[in-house]
N, C-alpha and C positions, 0 to 999 in steps of 0.2 A: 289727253290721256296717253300714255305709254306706248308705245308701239306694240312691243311684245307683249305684255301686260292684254292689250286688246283682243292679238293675233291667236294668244293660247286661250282667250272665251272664246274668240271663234270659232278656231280648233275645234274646242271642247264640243260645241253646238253641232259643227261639221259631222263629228262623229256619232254624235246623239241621233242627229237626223238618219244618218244612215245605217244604224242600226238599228231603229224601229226601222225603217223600210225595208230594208233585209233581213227581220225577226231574231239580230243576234242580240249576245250580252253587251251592253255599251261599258258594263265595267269588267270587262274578260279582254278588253283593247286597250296595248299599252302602248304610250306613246316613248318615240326615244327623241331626244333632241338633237338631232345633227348640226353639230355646233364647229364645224373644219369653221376654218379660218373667219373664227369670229371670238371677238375680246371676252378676256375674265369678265369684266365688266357686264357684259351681255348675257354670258353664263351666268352668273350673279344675279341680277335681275330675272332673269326666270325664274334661278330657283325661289327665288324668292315670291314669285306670284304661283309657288306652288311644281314646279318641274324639278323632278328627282334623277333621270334617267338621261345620260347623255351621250352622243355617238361623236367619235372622231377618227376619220382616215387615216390620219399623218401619225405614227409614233413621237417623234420630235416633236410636233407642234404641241402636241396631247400631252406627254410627259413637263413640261415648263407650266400646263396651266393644272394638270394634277396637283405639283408639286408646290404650285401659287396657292393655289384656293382651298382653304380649310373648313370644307363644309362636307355632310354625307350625302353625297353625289352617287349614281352608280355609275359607274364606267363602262363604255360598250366600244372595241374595237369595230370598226365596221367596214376598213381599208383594207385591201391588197396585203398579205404576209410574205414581211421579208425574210428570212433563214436569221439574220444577221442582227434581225430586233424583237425574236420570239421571248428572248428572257426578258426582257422589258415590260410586253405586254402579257407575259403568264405572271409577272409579278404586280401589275399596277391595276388591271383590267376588272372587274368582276364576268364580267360577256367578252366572249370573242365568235362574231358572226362568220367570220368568211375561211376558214379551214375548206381546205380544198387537196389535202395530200396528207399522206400516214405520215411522214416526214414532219411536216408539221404539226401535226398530231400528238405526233408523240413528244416531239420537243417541247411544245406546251404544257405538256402533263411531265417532262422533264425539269423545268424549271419553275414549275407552282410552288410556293414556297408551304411547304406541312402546315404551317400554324393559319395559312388562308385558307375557306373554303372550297371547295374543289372548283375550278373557272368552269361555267355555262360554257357552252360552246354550240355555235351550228355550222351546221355543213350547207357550204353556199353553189348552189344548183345554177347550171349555166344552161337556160330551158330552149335555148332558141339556136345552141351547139353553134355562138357567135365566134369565131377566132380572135377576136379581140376585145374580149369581156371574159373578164374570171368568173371561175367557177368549175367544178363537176360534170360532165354526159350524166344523166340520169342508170344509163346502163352499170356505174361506177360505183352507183349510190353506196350499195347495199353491201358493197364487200368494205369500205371505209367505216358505215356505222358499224358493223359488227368490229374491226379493229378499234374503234375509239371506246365502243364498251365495253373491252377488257383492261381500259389505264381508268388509273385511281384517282390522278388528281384533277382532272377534267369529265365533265358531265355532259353526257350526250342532250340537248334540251331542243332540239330539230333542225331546221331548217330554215334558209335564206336565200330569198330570190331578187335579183334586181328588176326593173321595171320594162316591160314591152314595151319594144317602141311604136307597137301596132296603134293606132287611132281607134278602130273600133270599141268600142267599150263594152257590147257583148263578146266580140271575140277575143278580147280581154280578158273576160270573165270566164269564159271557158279553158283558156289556158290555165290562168291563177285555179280554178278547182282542181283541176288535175293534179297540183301543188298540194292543195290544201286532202286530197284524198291519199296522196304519199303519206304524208304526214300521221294521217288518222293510220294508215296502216303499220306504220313504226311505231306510233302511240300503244297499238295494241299491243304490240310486242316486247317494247323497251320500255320499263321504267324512265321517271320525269322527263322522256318526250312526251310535249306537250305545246311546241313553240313555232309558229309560220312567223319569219320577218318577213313583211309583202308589204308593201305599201309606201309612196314618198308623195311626196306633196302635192305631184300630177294625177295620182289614180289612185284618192285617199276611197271612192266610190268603189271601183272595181277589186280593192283589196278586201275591204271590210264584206260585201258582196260575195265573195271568196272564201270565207272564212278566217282572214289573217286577223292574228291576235297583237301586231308587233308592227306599228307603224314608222317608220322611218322618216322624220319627218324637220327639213331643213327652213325650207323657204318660206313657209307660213307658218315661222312662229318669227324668224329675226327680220323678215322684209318689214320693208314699211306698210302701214297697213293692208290688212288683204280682208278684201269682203268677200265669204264665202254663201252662204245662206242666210 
């Protein structure tokens, strides 16, 4: 049997289980494919077992396999932004996760091209104020969303968090809420906010458990088999 092929039923089942155990939607959890340095080929075969949504770090790397592979894929930026390759991904992207400056904000909604829909965007939250991990102070939050919701050609759609490197899993869970309560309170406020990215392939539990709707998920869909549940 396939590897991938395997890895995305299990997937599939991973998430099922734990969204009956944490009483959420299991079809309100979307998965993204974190596909960095891995072949068209590979790409290809997922989508082909049914994977629509793909995430990649690298502009360059991304742009050669966009540009290769003619199928309706969605595209998610989900690396570090460089000033120097913002037109790139305002033009190729449909998602761009990790905005973390008005700067970049607005270049993005600078070089969307009119006839595209306006690029999703979330603002990527640095929850644990690591100095060497992108993202936002939480204190920052709230004066970037209100400037992003005044450009046109970018849609404010939430927030994105990298993953704790805490062990615990309930004090896991207690952070990721406090995430997932941001969220709801911008929801109120802001049209199509509506989006937590939480979740990668170490702490698919503790996201979904959280309320993340937007899993980031690399290793256990291209590794070789992985037995999850």
């Amino acid at each position: 049997m396939n590897n991938i092929y395997f890895n995305l039923n299990q997937l599939q089942k991973t998430i099922m289980y734990y969204a009956l155990k944490y009483k959420k939607k299991y079809t309100d959890i979307k998965v993204i494919a974190i596909s960095k340095k891995r072949s068209i080929n590979e790409i290809i075969q997922a989508y082909s077992f049914g994977q629509r949504a793909f995430g990649e770090n690298y502009v360059q790397e991304a742009i050669k396999k966009i540009n290769n592979i003619q199928l309706k894929i969605e595209w998610h930026f989900v690396g570090k932004i460089q000033s120097n390759k913002v037109s790139i991904i305002a033009k190729n992207f449909a998602w761009c996760h990790s905005i973390t400056s008005k700067k970049h904000a607005e270049l993005l909604n600078k070089y969307r091209p009119e006839i595209l829909p306006p690029l999703n965007v979330l603002i990527q939250i640095n929850i644990n104020c690591e100095k060497n991990k992108n993202g936002i102070y939480l204190y920052k939050l709230m004066n970037l969303v209100n400037f992003i919701y005044q450009l046109k050609k970018i849609k404010l759609r939430g927030i994105m968090i990298f993953p704790n490197q805490q062990k615990d899993i309930q004090q896991k869970i207690i952070l990721y809420k406090k995430m997932y309560i941001i969220l709801m309170k911008l929801k109120n406020k802001y049209k199509y906010t509506d989006t937590l990215s939480l979740g990668t392939s170490y702490d698919i539990e503790e996201a979904i458990a959280s309320g993340s709707n937007m899993l980031r998920i690399g290793q256990k869909i291209f590794n070789k088999k992985i037995n999850n549940h």
